[in-house]
N, C-alpha and C positions, 0 to 999 in steps of 0.2 A: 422576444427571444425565448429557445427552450429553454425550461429549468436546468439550472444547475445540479449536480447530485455532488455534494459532500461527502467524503470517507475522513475516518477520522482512524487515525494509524495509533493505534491505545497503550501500546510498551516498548516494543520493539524488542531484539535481543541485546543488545552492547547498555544503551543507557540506563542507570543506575540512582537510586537515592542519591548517594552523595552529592551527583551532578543536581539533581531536581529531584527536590521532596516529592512531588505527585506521582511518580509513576508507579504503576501499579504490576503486583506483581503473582498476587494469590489468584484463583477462578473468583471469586466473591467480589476482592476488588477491581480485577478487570470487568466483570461484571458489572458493576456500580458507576464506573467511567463509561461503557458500554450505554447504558441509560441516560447519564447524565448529557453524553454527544449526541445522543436522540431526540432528545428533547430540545435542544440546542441547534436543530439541524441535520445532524447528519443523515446520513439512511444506508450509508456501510460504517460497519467497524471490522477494520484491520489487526488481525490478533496472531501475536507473536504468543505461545506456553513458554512460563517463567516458575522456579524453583521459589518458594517461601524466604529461600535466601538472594533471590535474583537473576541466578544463572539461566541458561537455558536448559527448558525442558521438553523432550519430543515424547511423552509417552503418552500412547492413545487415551491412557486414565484423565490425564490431565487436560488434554483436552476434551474430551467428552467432559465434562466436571464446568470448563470454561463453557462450552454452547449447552449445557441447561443451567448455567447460573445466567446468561444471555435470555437463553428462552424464557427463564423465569422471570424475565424482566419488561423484557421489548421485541419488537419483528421483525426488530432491524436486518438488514441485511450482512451475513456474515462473512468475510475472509479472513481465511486461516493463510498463515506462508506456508513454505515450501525450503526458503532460500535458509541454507547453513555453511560450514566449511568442516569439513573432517567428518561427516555425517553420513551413514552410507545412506544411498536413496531410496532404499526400501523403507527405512526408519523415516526417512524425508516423509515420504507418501502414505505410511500405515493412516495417521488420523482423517485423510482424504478420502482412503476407500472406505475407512467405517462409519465414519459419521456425514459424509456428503455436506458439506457447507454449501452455501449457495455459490463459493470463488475459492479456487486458489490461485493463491499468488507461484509465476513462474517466473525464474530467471531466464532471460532469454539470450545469455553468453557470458564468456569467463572477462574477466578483468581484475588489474589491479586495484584493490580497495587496503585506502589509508585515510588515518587523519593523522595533517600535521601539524605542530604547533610550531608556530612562527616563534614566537618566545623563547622556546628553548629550544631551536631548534632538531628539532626530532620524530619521527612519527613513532605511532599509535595506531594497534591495528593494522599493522602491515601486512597486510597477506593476498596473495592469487587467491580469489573467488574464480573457481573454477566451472563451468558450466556449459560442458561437450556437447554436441550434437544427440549426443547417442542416450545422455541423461535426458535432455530436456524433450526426445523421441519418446523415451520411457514415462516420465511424467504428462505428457500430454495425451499417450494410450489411457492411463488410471485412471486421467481424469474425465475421461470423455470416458470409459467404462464406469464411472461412478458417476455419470449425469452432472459434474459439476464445471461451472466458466471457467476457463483458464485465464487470468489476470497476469497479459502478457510487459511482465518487468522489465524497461530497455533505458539501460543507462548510457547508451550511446547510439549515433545512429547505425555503425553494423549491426547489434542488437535488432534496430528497427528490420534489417534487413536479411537478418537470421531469418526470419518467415518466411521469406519466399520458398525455399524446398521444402519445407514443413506443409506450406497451403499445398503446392503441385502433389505433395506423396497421397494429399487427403486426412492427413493427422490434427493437422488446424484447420479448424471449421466455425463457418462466420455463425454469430457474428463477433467479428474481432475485438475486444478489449486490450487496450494499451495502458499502462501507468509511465510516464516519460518521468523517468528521475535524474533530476536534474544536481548539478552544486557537489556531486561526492567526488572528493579528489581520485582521478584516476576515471571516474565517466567523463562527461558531457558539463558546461562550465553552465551555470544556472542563472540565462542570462535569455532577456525576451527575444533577440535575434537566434540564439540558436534554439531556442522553445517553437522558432517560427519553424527555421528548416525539417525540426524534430516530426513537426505536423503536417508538413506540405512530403514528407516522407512516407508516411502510411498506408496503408493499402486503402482503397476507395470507399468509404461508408463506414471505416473503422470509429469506435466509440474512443475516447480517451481521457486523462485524465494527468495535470500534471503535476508531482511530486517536488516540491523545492527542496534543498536541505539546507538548515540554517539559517543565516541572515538571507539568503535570497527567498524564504520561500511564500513573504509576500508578495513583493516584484512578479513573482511569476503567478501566485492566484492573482493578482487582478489583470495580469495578462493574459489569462487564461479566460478566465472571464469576459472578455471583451472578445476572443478569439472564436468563443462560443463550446470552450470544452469545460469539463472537468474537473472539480482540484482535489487534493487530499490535504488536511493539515494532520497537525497533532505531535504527541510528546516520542511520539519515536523517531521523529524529523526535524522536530523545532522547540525549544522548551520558550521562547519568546515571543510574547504577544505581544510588544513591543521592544526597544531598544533599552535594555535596562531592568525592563519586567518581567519576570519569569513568573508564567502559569500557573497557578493553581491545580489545573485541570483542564482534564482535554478540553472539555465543554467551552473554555475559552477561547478557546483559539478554535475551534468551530463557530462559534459567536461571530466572532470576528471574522470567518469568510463569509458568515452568514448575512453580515453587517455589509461586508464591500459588495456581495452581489447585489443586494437591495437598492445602494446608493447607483451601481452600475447599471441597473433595469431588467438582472437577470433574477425571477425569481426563484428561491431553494425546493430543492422538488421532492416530495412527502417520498417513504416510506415505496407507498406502493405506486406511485409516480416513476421510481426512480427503477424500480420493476418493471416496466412496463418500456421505461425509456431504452435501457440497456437488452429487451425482449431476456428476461429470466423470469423463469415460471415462477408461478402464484406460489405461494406456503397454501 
């Protein structure tokens, strides 16, 4: 079977110390997590700018500051996001056009995004993530003016389906990269029957990749795995490397898909493997 490529999602924007000690939150430390899921496997690192205090932060400093403490490190391959709430999208996109990463992440439609806590009941995080046609038209011009993959984010399947007028206008151009995120109340339930329909949904020869969150999001890497796509772990999706264990660090839970694809027969695919796989140009 082809290799696998592993992404390894390094902070995210919501989760916090408190939740889990390891996440990281300076350029230095995401940096240093950056390495450590390379070595470990991976050959993307997904990177959310993060405040010294944890918040998020959009400012092109910051990430510029993030891809040379990366460069200073490893070759890995880099995705910056995109996705925010209340953010205007010029701010969204500045660190795209300047520093060209080899992906960014897009959201590819609006929806309700919650977590809720059965215990007490209540959500957390209640908000319309909002993500118009006319935004994600404008983010897909930058990024194809800035030579960089658009990493098409679909937490449901009209999301998958958003594309179609996007591909007809000529705005989206193959070859296609999908992240299926799966498990976020308000998407798609994170569950290998609907991981299947998710897939048999796609446009012809699309690349993919799929995102569990939470407890589902082994269930789905090793369904993923056998399906012949993609996975992403990591501390912005899962802080559990098992039922009860929380992570130390990415590099573990990269480990650990690193581990189930072996025992599965698919092997992890290098750096410039994984380049070659998804057709992104050489560094």
């Amino acid at each position: 079977m082809e290799p696998v490529v592993i992404s390894a999602a390094l902070t995210g924007v919501l989760a916090t110390r408190e939740q889990c000690p390891a996440i990281p939150y300076t350029p230095k430390e995401i940096a240093e997590e950056a390495k450590r899921s390379a070595d470990t496997g991976a050959a993307i690192v997904h990177i959310h700018a993060r405040t010294p205090e944890g918040g998020p932060d959009w400012s092109v400093e910051t990430f510029a500051e993030i891809l040379s403490e990366v460069r200073a490190r490893t070759d890995v391959i880099v995705n910056f996001s995109t996705g925010a709430i209340g953010i205007a999208v010029e701010d969204r996109i500045a660190h795209i056009r300047e520093l060209r990463p080899d992906i960014g992440a897009l959201n590819m439609g609006s929806m309700n995004y919650a977590i809720y806590s059965e215990r007490k009941k209540t959500f957390y995080h209640d908000h319309v993530f909002a993500n118009p046609f006319k935004d994600i038209q404008f983010f897909l011009e930058a990024m194809n003016g800035a030579g960089v993959r658009p990493e098409l984010e679909c937490f449901d399947t009209g999301h998958i389906a958003n594309t179609a007028p996007l591909i007809d206008m000529g705005v989206l151009r193959p070859p296609y990269q999908f992240s299926l995120i799966m498990g976020v109340l308000g998407g798609i339930p994170g569950t290998t029957r609907h991981l299947v329909n998710q897939v048999d949904t796609l446009p012809t020869g699309s690349h993919w990749q799929v995102i569990g969150i939470g407890p589902a999001q082994w269930v789905l890497v090793a369904a993923a795995l056998t399906m012949g796509g993609n996975v992403r772990v990591g501390l912005e999706d899962n802080f559990y490397v098992e039922e009860g264990r929380m992570a130390k660090s990415n590099a573990e839970l990269v480990e650990k898909a690193a581990h189930l694809a072996h025992d599965l027969g698919r092997p992890v695919a290098t750096i410039e493997e994984a380049r070659k796989i998804l057709c992104l140009n050489p560094r």
